[in-house]
C-alpha positions as CSV (number, residue, x, y, z in Angstrom):
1,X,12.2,-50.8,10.6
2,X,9.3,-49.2,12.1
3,X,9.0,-48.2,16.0
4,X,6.0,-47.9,17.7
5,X,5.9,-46.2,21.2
6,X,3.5,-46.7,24.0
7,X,2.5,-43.8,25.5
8,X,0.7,-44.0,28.8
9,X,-2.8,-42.0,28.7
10,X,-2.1,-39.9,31.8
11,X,1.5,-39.5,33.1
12,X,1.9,-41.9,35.9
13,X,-0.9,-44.0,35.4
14,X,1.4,-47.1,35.5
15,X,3.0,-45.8,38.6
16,X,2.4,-47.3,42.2
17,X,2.0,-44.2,44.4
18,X,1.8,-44.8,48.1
19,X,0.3,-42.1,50.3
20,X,1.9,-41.4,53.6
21,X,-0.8,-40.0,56.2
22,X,1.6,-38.3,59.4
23,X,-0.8,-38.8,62.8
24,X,0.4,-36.9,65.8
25,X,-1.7,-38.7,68.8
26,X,0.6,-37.3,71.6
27,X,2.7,-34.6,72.0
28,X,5.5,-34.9,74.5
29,X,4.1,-32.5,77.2
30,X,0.8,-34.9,77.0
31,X,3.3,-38.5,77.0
32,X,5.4,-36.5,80.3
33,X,2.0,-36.1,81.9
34,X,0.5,-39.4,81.1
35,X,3.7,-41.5,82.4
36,X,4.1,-39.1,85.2
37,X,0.8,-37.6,86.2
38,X,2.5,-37.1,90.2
39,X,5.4,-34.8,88.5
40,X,6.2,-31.8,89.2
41,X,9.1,-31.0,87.1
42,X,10.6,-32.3,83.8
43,X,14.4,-31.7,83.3
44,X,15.8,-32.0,80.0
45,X,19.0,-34.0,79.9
46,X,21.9,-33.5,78.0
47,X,22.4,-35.7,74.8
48,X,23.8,-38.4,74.9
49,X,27.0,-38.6,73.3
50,X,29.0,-40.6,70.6
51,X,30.5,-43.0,73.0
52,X,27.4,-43.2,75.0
53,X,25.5,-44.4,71.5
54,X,27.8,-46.5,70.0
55,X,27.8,-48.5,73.7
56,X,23.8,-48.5,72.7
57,X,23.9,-49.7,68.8
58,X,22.7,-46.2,67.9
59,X,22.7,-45.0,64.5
60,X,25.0,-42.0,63.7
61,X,23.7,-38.7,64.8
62,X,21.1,-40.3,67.4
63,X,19.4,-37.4,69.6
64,X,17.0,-38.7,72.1
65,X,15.4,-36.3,74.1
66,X,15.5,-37.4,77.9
67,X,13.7,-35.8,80.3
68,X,14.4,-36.6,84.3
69,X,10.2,-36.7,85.7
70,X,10.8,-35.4,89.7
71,X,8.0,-34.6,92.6
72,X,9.8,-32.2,93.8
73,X,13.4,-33.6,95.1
74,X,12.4,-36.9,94.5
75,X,13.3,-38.8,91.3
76,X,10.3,-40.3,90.3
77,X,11.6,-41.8,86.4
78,X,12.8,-41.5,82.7
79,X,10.8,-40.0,79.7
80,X,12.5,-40.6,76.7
81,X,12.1,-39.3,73.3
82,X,13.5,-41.3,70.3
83,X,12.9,-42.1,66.7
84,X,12.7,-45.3,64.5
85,X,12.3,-45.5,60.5
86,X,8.9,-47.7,60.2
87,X,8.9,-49.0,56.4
88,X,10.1,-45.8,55.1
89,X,9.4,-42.9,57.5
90,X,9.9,-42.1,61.4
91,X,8.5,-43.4,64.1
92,X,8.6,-40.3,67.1
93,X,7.7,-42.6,70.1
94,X,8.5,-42.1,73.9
95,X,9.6,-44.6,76.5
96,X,8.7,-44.0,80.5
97,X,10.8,-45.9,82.9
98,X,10.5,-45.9,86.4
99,X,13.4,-45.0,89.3
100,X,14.7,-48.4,88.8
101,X,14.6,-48.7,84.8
102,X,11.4,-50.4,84.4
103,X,9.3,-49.6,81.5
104,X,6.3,-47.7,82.8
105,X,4.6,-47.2,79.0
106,X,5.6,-46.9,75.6
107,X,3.5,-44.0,73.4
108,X,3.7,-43.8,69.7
109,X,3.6,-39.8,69.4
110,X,3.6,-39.5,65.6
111,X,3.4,-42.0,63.2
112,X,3.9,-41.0,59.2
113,X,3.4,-44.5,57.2
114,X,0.0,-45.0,55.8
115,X,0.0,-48.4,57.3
116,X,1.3,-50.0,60.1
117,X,-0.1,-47.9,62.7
118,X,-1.5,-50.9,64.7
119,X,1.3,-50.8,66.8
120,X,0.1,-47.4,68.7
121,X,-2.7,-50.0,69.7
122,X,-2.3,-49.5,73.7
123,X,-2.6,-54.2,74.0
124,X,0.9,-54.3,72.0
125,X,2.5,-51.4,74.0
126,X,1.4,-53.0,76.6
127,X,3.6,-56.1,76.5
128,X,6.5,-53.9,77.0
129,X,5.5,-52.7,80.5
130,X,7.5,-53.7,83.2
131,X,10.4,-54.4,80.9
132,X,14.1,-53.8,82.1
133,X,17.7,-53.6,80.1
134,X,17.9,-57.5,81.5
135,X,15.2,-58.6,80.2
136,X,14.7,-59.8,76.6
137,X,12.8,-57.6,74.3
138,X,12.6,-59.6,71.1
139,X,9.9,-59.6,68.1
140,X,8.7,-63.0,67.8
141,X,9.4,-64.5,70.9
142,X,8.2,-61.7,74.0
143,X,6.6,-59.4,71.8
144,X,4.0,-60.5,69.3
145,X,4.3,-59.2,66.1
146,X,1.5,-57.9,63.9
147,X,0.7,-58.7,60.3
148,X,1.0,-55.7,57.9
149,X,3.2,-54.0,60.4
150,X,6.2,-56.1,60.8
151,X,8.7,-53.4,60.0
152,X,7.2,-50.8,62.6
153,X,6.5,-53.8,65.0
154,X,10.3,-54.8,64.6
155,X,11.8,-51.3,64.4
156,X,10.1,-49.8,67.6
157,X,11.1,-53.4,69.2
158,X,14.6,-52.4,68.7
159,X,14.4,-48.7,69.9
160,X,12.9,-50.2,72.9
161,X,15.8,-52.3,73.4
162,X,17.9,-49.6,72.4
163,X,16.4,-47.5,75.2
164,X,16.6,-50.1,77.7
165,X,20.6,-50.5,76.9
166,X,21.2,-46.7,77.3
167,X,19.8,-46.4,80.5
168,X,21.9,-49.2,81.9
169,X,24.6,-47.4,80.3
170,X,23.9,-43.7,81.2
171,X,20.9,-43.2,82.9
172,X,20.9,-45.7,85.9
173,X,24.3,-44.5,87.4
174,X,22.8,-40.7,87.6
175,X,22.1,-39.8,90.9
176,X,18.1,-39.9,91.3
């Protein structure tokens, strides 16, 4: 019996390669100043913590970054910092809410897939504007999805919602 082997000319030419390209388009000192140009302050908020994020559907570990915007004494809203996988890496996006919980803006801040990044387009952000933790926040229905970027369409959809659920569970009973 004789073998023959195939040996590719250059190692990895029959390999698929996919080539992430990380954008940073905000940092969160620019998102804190965009959603709250009137602020004066930002105070960092503590983590929330494992009974706070499992109230939420939050993935073990989960560390947003929340940051209480104030003019002074008065409480003028929420920036919040979170993360979301995309296809295959993270999503860092923030979420401003107002006093009262409604969304105020939604800012990709980096985004690492080489595709996808429609979704930092501000007319999809957009439709989450005004949003609250009763409303409904679904892909396909509310918020329009957008060919060849389902999975970052869909997985920012859920932080969203994510977001919206922990402040009705820990942000909206802190005194403002």
């Amino acid at each position: 019996m004789r073998v023959q082997w195939l040996i590719p000319v250059a190692a990895g030419a029959s390999a698929v390669t996919q080539v992430a390209h990380a954008t940073q388009y905000l940092s969160v000192e620019q998102a804190r100043r965009e959603a709250f140009p009137q602020a004066t302050q930002f105070i960092a908020g503590a983590a929330p913590g494992a009974s706070v994020a499992a109230a939420v559907g939050a993935p073990a570990g989960w560390m947003p970054r929340v940051f209480d915007a104030r003019n002074g004494d008065a409480h003028l809203g929420w920036l919040i910092v979170d993360q979301v996988i995309g296809k295959s890496e993270l999503i860092t996006y923030s979420l401003a809410l107002d006093a009262q919980g409604a969304v105020l803006a939604l800012e990709v801040l980096d985004y690492r897939e080489s595709h996808g990044g429609e979704v930092r387009l501000a007319p999809w952000r957009r439709q989450f504007v005004g949003k609250t933790s009763h409303d409904a926040v679904t892909l396909n229905a509310d918020i329009r999805n957008i060919s060849g970027a389902t999975l970052s369409c869909r997985h920012l959809t859920e932080g969203v919602q994510r977001l919206l659920r922990f402040y009705a569970v820990a942000l909206r009973t802190k005194p403002g």
